[in-house]
Every structure is written in structure tokens, then in C-alpha cells.
C-alpha positions in Angstrom: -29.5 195.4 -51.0 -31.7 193.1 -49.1 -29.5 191.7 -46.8 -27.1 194.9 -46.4 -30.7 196.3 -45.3 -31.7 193.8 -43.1 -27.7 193.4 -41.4 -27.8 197.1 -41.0 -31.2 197.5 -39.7 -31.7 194.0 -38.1 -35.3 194.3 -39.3 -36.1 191.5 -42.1 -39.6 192.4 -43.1 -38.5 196.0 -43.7 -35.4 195.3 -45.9 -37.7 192.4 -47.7 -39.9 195.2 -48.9 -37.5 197.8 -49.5 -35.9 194.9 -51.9 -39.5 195.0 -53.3 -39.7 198.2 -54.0 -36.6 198.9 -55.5 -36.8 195.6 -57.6 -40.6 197.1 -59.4 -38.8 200.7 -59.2 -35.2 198.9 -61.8 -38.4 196.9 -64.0 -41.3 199.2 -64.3 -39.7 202.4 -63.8 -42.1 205.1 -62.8 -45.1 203.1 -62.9 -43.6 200.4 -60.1 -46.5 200.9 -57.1 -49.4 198.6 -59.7 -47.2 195.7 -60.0 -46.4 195.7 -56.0 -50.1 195.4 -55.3 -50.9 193.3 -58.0 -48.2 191.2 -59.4 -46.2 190.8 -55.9 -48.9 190.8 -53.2 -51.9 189.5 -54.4 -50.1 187.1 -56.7 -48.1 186.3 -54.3 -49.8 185.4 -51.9 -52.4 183.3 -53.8 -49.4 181.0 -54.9 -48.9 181.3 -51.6 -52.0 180.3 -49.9 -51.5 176.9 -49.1 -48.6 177.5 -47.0 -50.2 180.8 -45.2 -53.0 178.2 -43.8 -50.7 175.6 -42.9 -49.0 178.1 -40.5 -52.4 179.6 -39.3 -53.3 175.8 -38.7 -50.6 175.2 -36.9 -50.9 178.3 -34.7 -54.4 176.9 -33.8 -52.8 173.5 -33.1 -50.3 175.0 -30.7 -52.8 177.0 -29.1 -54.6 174.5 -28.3 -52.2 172.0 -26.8 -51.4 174.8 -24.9 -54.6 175.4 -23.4 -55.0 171.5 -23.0 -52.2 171.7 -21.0 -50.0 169.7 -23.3 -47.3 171.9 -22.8 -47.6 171.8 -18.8 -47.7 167.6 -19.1 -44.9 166.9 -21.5 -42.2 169.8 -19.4 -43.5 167.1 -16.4 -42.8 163.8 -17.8 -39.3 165.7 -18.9 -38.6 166.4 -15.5 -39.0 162.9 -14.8 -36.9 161.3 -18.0 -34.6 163.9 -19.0 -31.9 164.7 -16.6 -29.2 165.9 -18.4 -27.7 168.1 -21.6 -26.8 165.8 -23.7 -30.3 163.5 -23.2 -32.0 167.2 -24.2 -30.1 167.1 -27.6 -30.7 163.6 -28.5 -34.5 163.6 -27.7 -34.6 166.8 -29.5 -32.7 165.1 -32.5 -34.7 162.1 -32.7 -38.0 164.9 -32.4 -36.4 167.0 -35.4 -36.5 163.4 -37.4 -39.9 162.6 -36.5 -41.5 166.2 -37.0 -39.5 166.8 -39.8 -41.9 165.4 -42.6 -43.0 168.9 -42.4 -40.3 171.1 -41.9 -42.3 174.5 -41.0 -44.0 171.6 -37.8 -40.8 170.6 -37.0 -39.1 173.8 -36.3 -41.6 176.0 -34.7 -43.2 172.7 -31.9 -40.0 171.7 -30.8 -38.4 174.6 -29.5 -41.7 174.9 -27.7 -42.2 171.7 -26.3 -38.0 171.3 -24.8 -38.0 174.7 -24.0 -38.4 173.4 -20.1 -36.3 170.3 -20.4 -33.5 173.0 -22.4 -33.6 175.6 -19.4 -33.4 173.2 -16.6 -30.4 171.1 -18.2 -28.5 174.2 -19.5 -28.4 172.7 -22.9 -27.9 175.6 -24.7 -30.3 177.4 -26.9 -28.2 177.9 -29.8 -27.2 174.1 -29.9 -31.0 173.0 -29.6 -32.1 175.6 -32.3 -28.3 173.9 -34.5 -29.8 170.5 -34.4 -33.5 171.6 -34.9 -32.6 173.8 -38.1 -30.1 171.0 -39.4 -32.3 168.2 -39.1 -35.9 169.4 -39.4 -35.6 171.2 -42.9 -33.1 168.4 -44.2 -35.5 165.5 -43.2 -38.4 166.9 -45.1 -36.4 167.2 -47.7 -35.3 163.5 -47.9 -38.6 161.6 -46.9 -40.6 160.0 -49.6 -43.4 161.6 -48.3 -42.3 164.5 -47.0 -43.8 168.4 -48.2 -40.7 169.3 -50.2 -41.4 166.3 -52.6 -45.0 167.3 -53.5 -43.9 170.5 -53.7 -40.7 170.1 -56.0 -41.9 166.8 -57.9 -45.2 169.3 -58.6 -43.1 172.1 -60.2 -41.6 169.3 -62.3 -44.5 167.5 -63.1 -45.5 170.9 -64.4 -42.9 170.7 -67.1 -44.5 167.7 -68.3 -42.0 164.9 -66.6 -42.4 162.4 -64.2 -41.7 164.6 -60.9 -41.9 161.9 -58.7 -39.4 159.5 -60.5 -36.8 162.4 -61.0 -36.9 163.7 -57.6 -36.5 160.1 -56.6 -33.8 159.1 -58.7 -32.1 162.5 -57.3 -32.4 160.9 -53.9 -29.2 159.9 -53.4 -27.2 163.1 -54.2 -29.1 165.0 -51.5 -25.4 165.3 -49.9 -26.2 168.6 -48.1 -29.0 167.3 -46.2 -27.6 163.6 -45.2 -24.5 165.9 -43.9 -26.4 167.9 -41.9 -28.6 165.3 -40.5 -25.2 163.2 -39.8 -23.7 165.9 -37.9 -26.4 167.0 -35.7 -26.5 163.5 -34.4 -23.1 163.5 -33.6 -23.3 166.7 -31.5 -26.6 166.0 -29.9 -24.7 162.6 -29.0 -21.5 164.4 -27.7 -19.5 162.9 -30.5 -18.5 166.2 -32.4 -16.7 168.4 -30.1 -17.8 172.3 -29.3 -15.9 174.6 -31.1 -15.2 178.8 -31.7 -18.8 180.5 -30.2 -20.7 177.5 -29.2 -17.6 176.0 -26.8 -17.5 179.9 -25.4 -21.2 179.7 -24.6 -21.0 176.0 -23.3 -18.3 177.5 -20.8 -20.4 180.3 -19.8 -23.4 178.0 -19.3 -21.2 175.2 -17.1 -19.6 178.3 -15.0 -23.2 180.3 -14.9 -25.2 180.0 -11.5 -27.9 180.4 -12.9 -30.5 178.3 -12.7 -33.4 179.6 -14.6 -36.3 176.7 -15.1 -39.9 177.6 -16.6 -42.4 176.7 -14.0 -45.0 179.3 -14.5 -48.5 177.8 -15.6 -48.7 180.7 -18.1 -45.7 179.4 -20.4 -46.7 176.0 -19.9 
């Protein structure tokens, strides 16, 4: 129902709690609007907590780079070092791997720090946001000390095992994310050819006079 909703409406947060709703509605019957504010919110977001200040954190962090004019300084030395597509996708790549000890970091600086350096090349957006997503989330996932470990080697440890030895020993049949990370390096490097939408939009982009750069202070 949820993702009918959310196709059909294109709003997520809407169709999230309608699939609320309806799910306390099918297990509590008439009595469903208690267990949304208890069980679901409150509860919810108390398990939740942690990662509802790491965002807010983060926010703050951004902020204030920006206001430092971080933002401003790193879209200069860009300008400098990064002339063309391709040297966009590999220094976002090799970004996603660095930032991606903490996925959420990862996925939400990046985009902000290239954006200049990803206008000005005409690398496109939905490559930069391909390699970001595939690498980022996957990364996180594989580091020893990566977020994904406390947080999975915690739920085990909370079966009284050894969380840390099992997800370790499970290492190695993390195929999904070595795939992922694999195959964004070849197509930041060039070495996976463009195909169905993304070679349409590379097209567009080569043939498109465009040549729309951020240079106003205010996004910097």
C-alpha cells in the first residue's frame, strides 16, 4: 500500500503514514489511534534517537562549513584541479569511500561539496548521486569500524552471541556491497560504458549549451 501510495502520490512521508495508519487500523481494530502515538511514535522515536541527533549534528556541521566558507573554498581549489567529467566521478568515488564509514555523512556532504565541480564539468547529476548511493551505504557496511557494524553486531550481541565475531566472519559474503563498490569505480573511471537512460542524458548533456556553473556566494 505504501509504495502504490507514495508512486501515485510522489509524496513519501504521506504514504509512510497512511501505511501507519492502516497497519494499527488491520492490528488493533477500532482502538488503532493509542498505539500510533504510543507504540509507533514515541517508541519509535526513542529507538530512534541516536540517529535523529546524528542528522541534527550534522545539519549543524554543514551549516557551519558553510558559513566558514568551506563550501566557497573547496568549489575554488576544484576549479583549479578538476577539469573534466570523468576527474568529478573519480574524486567523488574516492570521497564516497572515505565518508562512507558513516553512510548518512557520506551521502548528504558530498553532493554538497561537488555540486560546483559537477555543474561546471557536466558530469551528470544522476551519475554523481549512482556512485554516491553505491559506494557510500555499501562502504559502511563493509568497514571494520564502520556504523552498520555497531549497529548490527549490537542487535546480535543482544541475542547473547558474539556480534562482533559473527558479523566478521560474514565479511566475506557481503557480495552485494563489494559489487556495487566495484562497479561504481568502473563508471566513475569510464570503464563501464553508459547505457538505456543515463547514455540518453549523457547525450543531452554533451549536445546541451548550457553552461550553468554555481558562482553565487549564497550557495557557496
Amino acid at each position: 500500500v505504501v509504495i502504490v501510495l507514495a508512486l501515485w502520490s510522489k509524496n513519501v512521508l504521506a504514504s509512510l503514514f497512511a501505511g501507519i495508519v492502516l497497519g494499527s487500523i488491520i492490528l488493533n481494530g477500532a482502538g488503532f489511534i493509542p498505539p500510533i502515538i504510543d507504540t509507533y511514535f514515541i517508541e519509535g522515536i526513542g529507538s530512534n534517537g541516536s540517529i535523529l541527533m546524528c542528522m541534527m549534528m550534522l545539519g549543524i556541521m554543514l551549516n557551519f562549513v558553510k558559513q566558514g566558507g568551506g563550501f566557497k573554498a573547496f568549489a575554488e581549489w576544484s576549479g583549479r584541479h578538476i577539469k573534466t567529467a570523468r576527474q568529478t566521478a573519480i574524486s567523488i568515488f574516492f570521497l564516497s569511500l572515505l565518508l562512507g564509514v558513516a553512510g548518512s555523512l557520506g551521502q548528504i556532504s558530498i553532493s554538497r561539496f561537488m555540486r560546483p565541480a559537477i555543474y561546471r564539468t557536466k558530469l551528470p547529476k544522476e551519475k554523481s548521486a549512482l556512485i554516491v548511493a553505491s559506494v557510500c551505504s555499501n562502504t559502511g557496511t563493509l568497514y571494520p569500524f564502520g556504523l552498520m557494524l555497531i549497529f548490527i553486531s549490537g542487535l546480535i550481541t543482544s541475542l547473547g552471541m558474539d556480534g562482533f565475531s559473527i558479523y566478521l566472519s560474514a565479511w566475506p559474503y557481503f557480495f552485494f556491497a563489494f559489487i556495487s563498490i566495484i562497479m561504481a569505480g568502473l563508471i566513475a573511471f569510464g570503464k563501464f560504458p553508459d547505457l538505456g537512460r543515463m547514455k540518453k542524458i549523457e547525450e543531452e548533456i554533451k549536445n546541451s549549451r548550457s553552461e550553468e556553473v554555481f558562482t553565487d556566494d549564497e550557495e557557496m
